[in-house]
VEXDREN-2710 file (C-alpha; in Angstrom, 1 decimal):
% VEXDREN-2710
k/r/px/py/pz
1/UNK/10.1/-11.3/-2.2
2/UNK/6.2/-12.2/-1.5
3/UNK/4.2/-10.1/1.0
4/UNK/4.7/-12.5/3.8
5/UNK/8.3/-11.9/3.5
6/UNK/7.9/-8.3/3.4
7/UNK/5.4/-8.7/6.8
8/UNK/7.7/-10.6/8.3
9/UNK/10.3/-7.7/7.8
10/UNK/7.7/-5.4/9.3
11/UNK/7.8/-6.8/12.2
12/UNK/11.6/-7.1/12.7
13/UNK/13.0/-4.4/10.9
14/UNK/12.9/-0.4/12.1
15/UNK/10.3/1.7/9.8
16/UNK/12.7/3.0/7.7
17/UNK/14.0/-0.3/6.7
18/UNK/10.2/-1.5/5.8
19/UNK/9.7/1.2/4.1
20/UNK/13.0/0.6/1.7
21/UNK/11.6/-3.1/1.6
22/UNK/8.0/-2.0/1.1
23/UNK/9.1/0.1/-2.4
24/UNK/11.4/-2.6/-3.7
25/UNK/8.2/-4.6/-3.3
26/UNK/6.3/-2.4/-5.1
27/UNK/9.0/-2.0/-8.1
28/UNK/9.5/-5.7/-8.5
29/UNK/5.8/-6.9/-8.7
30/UNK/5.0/-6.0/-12.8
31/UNK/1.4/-5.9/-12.1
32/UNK/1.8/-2.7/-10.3
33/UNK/4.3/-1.0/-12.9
34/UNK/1.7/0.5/-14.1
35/UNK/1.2/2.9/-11.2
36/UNK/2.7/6.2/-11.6
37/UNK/5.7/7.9/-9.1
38/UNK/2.6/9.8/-7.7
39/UNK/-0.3/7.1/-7.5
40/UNK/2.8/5.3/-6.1
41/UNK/3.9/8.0/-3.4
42/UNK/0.0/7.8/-2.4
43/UNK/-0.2/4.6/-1.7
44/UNK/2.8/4.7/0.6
45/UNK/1.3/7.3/2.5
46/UNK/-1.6/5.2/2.8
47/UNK/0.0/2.4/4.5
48/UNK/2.5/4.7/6.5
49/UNK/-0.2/5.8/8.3
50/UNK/-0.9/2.2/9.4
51/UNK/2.7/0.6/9.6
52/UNK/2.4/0.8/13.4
53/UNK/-0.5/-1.6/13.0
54/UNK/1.6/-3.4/10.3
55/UNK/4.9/-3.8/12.3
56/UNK/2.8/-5.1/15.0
57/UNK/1.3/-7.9/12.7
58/UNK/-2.2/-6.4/12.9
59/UNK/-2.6/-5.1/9.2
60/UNK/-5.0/-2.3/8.1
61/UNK/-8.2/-2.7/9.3
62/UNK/-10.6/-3.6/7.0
63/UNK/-12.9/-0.4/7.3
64/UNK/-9.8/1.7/7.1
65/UNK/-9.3/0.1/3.8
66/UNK/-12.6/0.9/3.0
67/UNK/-12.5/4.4/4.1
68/UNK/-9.0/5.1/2.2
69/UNK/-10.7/2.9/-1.0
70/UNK/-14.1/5.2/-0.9
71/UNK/-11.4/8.5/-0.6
72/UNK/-9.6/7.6/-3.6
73/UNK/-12.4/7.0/-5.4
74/UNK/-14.0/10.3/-4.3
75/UNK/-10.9/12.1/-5.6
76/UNK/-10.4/10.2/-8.3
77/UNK/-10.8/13.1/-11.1
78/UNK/-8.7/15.3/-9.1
79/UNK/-5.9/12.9/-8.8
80/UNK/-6.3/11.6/-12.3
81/UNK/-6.9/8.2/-11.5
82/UNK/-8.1/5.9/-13.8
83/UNK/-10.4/2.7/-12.7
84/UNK/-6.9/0.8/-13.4
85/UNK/-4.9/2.4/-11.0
86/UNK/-7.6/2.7/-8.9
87/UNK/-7.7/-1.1/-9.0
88/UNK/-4.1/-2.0/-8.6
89/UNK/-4.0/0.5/-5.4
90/UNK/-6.8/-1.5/-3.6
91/UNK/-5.0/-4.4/-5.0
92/UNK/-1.7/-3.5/-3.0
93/UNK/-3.7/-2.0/-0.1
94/UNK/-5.6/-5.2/0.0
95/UNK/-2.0/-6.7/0.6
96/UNK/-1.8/-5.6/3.8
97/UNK/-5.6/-6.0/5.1
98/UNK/-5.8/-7.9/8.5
END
């Protein structure tokens, strides 16, 4: 599955369904296998808060990725993010920009 598949399923699917899609994304992509169950469970939360924007074919607004991008970053110690993660989350938040 590529992420126009998965934004087509956005838009037809209830939330719960994208959000079953959304991880099996996440899981099949290698370059994000790397990210751990938390930084993982972070990013979801990220785009839940946007998947009415999503299922409506909008995306996440650029300055809200900016805004969550800048929080991460912010937090990053706290977290324990390393500049890896940190770069394969605005990787797969970048995903779903509009």
């Amino acid at each position: 599955m590529d992420i126009e598949e998965l934004l087509e399923i956005a838009k037809t699917q209830t939330s719960e369904r994208f959000k079953i899609k959304l991880s099996e994304f996440v899981y099949q992509h290698p370059q994000f296998h790397n990210l751990n169950p938390q930084n993982q469970k972070m990013i979801f939360d990220i785009i839940y808060k946007h998947i009415d924007s999503i299922r409506k074919g909008l995306g996440i607004p650029e300055s809200s990725l900016r805004q969550e991008n800048y929080d991460l970053y912010e937090k990053r110690m706290s977290l324990g993010l390393s500049e890896k993660d940190l770069a394969d989350i605005k990787d797969i938040l970048g995903l779903f920009k509009e």
